[in-house]
N, C-alpha and C positions, 0 to 999 in steps of 0.2 A: 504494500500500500504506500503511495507518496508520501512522502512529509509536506505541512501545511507552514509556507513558509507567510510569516506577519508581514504586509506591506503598511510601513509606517509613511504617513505623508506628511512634508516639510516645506509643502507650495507656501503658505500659509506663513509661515515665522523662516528659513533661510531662502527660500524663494524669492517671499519679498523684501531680503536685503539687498541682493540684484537693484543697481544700480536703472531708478525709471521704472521699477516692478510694484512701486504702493500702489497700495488700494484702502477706497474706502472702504468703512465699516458695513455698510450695508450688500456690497462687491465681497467680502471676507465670507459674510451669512448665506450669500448666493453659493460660489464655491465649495463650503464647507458644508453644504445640503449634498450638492454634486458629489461631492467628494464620500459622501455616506451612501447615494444611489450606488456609485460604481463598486462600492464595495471594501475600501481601506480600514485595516483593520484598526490604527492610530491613526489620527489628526493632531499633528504639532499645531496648534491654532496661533501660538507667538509667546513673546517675552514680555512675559505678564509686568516687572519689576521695570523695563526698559520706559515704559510712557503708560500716564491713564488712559493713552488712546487703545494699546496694545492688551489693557488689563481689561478694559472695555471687551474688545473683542473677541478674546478667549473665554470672559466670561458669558457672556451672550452664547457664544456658539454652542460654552461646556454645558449652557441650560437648554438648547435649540435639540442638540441631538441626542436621536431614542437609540441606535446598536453601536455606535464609537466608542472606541477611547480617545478623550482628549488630555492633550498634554500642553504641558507649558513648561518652554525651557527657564533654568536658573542656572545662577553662578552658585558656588559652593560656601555660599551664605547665606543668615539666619533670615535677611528682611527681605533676599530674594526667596528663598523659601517661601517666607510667609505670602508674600506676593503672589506667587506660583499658587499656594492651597488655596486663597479666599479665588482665584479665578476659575480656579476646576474642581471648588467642594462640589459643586449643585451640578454637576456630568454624572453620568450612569456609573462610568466607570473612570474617574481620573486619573491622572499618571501627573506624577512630578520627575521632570528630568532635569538632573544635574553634570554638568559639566566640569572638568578643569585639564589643565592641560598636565601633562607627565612626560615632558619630550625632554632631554638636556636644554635643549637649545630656547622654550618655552621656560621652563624653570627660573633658570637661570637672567633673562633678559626683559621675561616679561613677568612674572610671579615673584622674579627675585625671591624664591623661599628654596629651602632644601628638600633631599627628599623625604625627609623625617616628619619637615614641618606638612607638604602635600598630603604624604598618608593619613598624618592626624586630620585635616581637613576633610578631606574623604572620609573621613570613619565620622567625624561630627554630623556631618552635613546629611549624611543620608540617613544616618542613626537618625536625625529631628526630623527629615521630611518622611521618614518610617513612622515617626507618631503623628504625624497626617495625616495621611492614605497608605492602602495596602504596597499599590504598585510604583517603584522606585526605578527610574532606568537612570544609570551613570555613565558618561562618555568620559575614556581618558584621551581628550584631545590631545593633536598628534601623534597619537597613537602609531603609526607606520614610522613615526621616526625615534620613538622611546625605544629605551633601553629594555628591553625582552625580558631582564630578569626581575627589573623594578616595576614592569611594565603589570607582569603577573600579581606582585604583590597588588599592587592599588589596585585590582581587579578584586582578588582577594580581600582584601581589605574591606571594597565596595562591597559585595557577596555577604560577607560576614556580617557586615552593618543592616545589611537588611536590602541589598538592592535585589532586582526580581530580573532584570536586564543588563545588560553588558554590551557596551559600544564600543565596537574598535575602528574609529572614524580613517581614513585619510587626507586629514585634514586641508593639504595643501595639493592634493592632488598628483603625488612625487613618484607613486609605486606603478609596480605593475601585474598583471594578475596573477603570475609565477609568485610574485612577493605575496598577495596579500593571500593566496590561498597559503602560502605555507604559514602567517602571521593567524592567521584564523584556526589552522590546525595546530598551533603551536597554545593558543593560549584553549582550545576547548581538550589538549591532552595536556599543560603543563598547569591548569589554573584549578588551585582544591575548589571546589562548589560549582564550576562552570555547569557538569550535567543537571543541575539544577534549577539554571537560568535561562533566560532565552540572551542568546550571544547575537548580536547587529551588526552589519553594515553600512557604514555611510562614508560612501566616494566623492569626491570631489574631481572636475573635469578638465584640469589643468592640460594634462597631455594625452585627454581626450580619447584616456580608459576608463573614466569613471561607471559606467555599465560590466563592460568588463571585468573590471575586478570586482564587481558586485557579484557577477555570475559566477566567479573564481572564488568566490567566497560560500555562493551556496554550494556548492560543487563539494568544499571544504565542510558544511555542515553546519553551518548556521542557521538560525531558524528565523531571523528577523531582515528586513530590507528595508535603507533609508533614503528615501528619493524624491523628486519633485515632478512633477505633470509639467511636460514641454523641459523634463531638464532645466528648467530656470535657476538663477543664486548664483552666490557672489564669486565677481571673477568670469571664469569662462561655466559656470553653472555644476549644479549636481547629478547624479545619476538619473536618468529620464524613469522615470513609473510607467511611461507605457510601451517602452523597450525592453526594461528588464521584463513584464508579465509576458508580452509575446514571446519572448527569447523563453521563457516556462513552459510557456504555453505549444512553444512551435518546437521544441524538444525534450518531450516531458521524461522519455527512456535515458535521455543525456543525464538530466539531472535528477530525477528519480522527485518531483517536489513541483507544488501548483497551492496557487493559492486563491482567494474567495474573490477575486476581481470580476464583475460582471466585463466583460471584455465588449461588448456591445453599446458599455457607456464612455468607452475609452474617446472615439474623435469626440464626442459635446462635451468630455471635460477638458479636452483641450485644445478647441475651440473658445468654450469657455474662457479657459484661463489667458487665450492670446488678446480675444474681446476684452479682458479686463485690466490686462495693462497697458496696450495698443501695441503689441508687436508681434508681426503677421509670422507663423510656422516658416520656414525657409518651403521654398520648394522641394529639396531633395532630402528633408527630414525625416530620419526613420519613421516605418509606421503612419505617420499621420500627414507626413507631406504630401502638395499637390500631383508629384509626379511620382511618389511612393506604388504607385498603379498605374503608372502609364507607358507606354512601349513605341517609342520611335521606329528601335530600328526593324526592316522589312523580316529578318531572321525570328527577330522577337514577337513580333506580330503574328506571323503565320504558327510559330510555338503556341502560343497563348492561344489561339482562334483554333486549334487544333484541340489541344488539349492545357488548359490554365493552368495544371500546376508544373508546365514545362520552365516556365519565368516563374512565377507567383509560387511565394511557399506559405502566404498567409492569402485571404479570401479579405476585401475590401465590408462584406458585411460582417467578419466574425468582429470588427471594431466599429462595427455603426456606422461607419460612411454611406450618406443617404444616397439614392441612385439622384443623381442629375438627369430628372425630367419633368415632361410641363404634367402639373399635378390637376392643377383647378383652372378656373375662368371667373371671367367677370360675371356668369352666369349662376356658378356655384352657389350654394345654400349655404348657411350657416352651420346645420349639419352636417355635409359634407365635410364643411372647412373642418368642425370639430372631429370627424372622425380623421380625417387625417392627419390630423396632429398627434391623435394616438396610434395613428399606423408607424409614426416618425418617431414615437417614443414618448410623447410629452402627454402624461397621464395625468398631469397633479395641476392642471391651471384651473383658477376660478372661472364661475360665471362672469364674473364681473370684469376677468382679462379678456377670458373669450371674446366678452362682447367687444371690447378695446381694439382686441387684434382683429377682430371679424373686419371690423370697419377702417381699420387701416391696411388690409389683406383689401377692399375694395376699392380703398384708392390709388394703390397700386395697380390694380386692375385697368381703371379707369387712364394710365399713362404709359402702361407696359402689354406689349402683344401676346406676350406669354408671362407667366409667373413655374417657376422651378421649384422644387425644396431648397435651394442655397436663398433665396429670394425668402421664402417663408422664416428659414434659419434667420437670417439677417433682420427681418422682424420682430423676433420673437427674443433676440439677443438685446435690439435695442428699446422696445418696449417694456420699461423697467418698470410702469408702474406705479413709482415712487408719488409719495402723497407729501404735502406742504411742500412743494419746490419753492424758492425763491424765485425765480423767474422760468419764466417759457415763451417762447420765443410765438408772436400772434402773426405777425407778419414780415415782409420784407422787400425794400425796392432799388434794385442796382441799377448807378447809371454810370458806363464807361466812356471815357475817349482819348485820346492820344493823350499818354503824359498824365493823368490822374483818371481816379475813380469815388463815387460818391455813391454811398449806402446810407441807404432811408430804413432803419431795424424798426418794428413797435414790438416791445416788450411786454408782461405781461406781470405786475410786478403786486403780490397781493392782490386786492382789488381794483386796482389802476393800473393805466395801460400808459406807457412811457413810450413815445416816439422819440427818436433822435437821428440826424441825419450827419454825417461825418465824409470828411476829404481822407483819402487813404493812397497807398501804391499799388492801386487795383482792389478789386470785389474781396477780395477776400479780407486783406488790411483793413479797409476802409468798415465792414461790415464788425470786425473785433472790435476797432475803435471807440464805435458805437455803442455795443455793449459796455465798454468799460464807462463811459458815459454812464450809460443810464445807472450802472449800478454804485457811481462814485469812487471806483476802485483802478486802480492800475496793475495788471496784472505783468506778468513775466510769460511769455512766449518761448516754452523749450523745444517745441518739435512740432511739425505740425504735417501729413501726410493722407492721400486721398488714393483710394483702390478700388476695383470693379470687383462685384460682389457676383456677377455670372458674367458671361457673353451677352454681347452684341450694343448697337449703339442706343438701345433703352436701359441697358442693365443701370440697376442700383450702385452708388457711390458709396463707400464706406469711409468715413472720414475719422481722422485719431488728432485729439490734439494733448499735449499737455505743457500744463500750467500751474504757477507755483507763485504766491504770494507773499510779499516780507521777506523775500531769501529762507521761506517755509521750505519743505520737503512738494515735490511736483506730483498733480496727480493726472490723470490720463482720463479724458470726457472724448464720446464715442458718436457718431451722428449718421443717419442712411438714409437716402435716398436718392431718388433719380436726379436730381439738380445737385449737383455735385459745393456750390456751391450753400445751397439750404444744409447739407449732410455737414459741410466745414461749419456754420453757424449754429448749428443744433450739436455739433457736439463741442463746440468752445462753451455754450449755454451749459453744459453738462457737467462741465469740468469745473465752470462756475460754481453752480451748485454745489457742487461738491465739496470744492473749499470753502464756501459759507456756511453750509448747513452747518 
């Protein structure tokens, strides 16, 4: 019988330390529902101790979900501790995870302590968050580069104190999978109590093993995996979560181990997660890239149209990739529409979205010759919903000509409806401008980029902007439609929002 290996997910708290990867609080709740659909067996929800935004969040989510584990990372400290418990008491199942680092070269430069003083830490810190909750996971940071024989003790140490998990991160991403599988076999045959605990993985993708030597790990006998959806986090990112399940999934006799991932909710959660921070999957991304399934060459083609698993060693539905075709019409019913939303997967929408999307699924109708599933997708990503917005955008009128451009925005601002009309360096300038007007504010402009959401010269616009206030941290507002340039103002509107609310 397989072993059930734990997919722990860190989209969430090291994902979004990826530089341009925040998200709002309400964006974390969406996510971290997703992130329960598909199946992860831990949610790192964040660093409760780092900001009240962060304690906010973990909290909320550790009360939002009914089959997770939520965690919240700490330092191997009492008022991080404390921090960590008051965010994940009220979860089903909480976890406190504690960290420190155990590498010479950490010790020494950056802990400045010994390793006498580290052990005792260790043996504090987990002993107190042990009289919190049951479940204790301890990472000895840099672990791939500690010393093997002190490496074991602080393992031990942590074990004996009361931890229930055991991380042996790479934290710089330095190894390679020859290394880390013999590092993982090393501390579950050289560490007293390991059979006792669940032993982890967590790679980082510096030289662009980080899956790799995750798989080199379970191979070695681990029972836990730490990664993120699309690989995101800091640097060049972490182990991808839906490379390592397929790579389970697509040699299960290799590795003798599978785990509870519905594999069918794999592309909407990272889809999802690209929607939420505005940065589009590469094309040739494993798994979930656009060309992940596609076949140029004439050789390739007549393999595939022959028989699929001549190229293909994974099937584009075992991950939810929806067939790109025209679904509905301007003629469709609202029934209809709702059944097909459940044929696409989306079971859990209210009435009250239903009717939202219905009627913006008809005016799209109303400007596009065909409507696809990426077209419904893109609807249904950017209709959030969201109730008390500070503004929403009512209307809009551009006027260009050689050498400037002039956007006439009305706002919608509370109960009042604010016009303002502003000089810019073309529709686009000119239209931000306006807003910052009407909302009295000056914002910061970090990125700003516009994409076709299907084919052809109707398809929908997918707009990304983001924006950051006061030298605050920037958040990412998202916008769609056919006027490429309404898609650019409804999602600076968004991003607005976002830093107000």
């Amino acid at each position: 019988m397989s072993r059930q290996i734990k997919i722990f997910d860190t989209t969430l708290r090291d994902g979004e330390q990826s530089p341009g990867c925040s998200m709002h609080i309400n964006e974390k709740i969406e996510l971290a529902l997703q992130l329960e659909r598909l199946g992860v067996d831990v949610i790192e929800a964040g660093f409760a101790a780092s900001s009240e935004g962060d304690f906010n969040s973990v909290a909320t989510i550790a009360e939002r979900l009914k089959n997770t584990t939520v965690a919240s990372l700490a330092r191997a400290m009492i008022s991080d501790i404390d921090r960590a418990y008051e965010a994940v008491r009220r979860g089903v199942s909480p976890r406190i995870h504690i960290f420190l680092a155990t590498s010479p070269l950490h010790m020494q430069y950056k802990l400045k302590k010994s390793e006498d003083e580290v052990l005792r830490l260790i043996e504090e810190s987990v002993k107190y968050a042990k009289s919190k909750v049951s479940d204790i996971e301890f990472s000895a940071e840099d672990a791939s580069r500690s010393e093997r024989a002190f490496l074991a003790r602080a393992f031990e140490t942590a074990i004996k104190s009361g931890a229930t998990v055991v991380n042996i991160p790479d934290t710089v991403g330095y190894c390679t999978p020859t290394e880390m599988y013999d590092l993982a076999r090393f501390v579950k045959e050289n560490v007293k109590g390991a059979d006792k605990v669940d032993l982890s993985a967590h790679n980082h993708n510096d030289l662009g093993l980080a899956v790799a030597n995750t798989l080199a790990m379970v191979e070695a006998g681990i029972s836990q995996v730490e990664c993120t959806v699309n690989g995101i986090g800091e640097r060049a990112g972490n182990a991808a979560l839906e490379e390592i399940v397929m790579g389970l999934n697509t040699r299960p006799y290799l590795y003798d181990a599978e785990t509870r991932i519905n594999t069918k909710e794999i592309y909407r959660t990272c889809k999802l997660v690209s929607n939420i921070i505005g940065v589009n999957i590469h094309p040739t991304k494993p798994i979930v890239g656009a060309n992940a399934f596609a076949h140029e060459s004439g050789i390739h083609q007549h393999g595939v149209l022959a028989k699929k698993e001549t190229y293909e060693i994974l099937s584009p539905e075992a991950i939810g990739i929806p067939e790109n075709k025209i679904v509905l019409g301007k003629h469709s019913g609202k029934h209809a529409f709702s059944e097909h939303l459940k044929e696409m997967g989306y079971h859990d929408i209210s009435s009250e979205k239903m009717e939202e999307l219905f009627l913006e699924f008809k005016r799209l109708c109303d400007v596009k010759k065909s409507v696809s599933n990426k077209d419904i997708e893109a609807l249904l990503s950017n209709k959030k919903m969201e109730k008390n917005l500070l503004y929403t955008l009512i209307n809009f009128v551009i006027n260009c000509k050689k050498g400037n451009a002039y956007a006439a925005v009305s706002i919608k601002c509370g109960d009042e409806v604010k016009t303002v009309i502003e000089e810019g360096d073309g529709p686009i300038d000119s239209a931000f401008r306006a807003i910052d007007v009407v909302t009295g504010r000056t914002f910061m402009l970090c990125d700003y980029g516009v994409q076709s959401v299907s084919e052809g010269q109707d398809a929908l616009g997918e707009s990304y902007v983001r924006l950051s206030l006061d030298g605050g941290a920037a958040v990412t507002g998202r916008g769609v439609s056919t006027d490429v340039i309404e898609s650019g103002i409804l999602a600076y509107i968004d991003a607005v929002n976002k830093l107000l609310i």
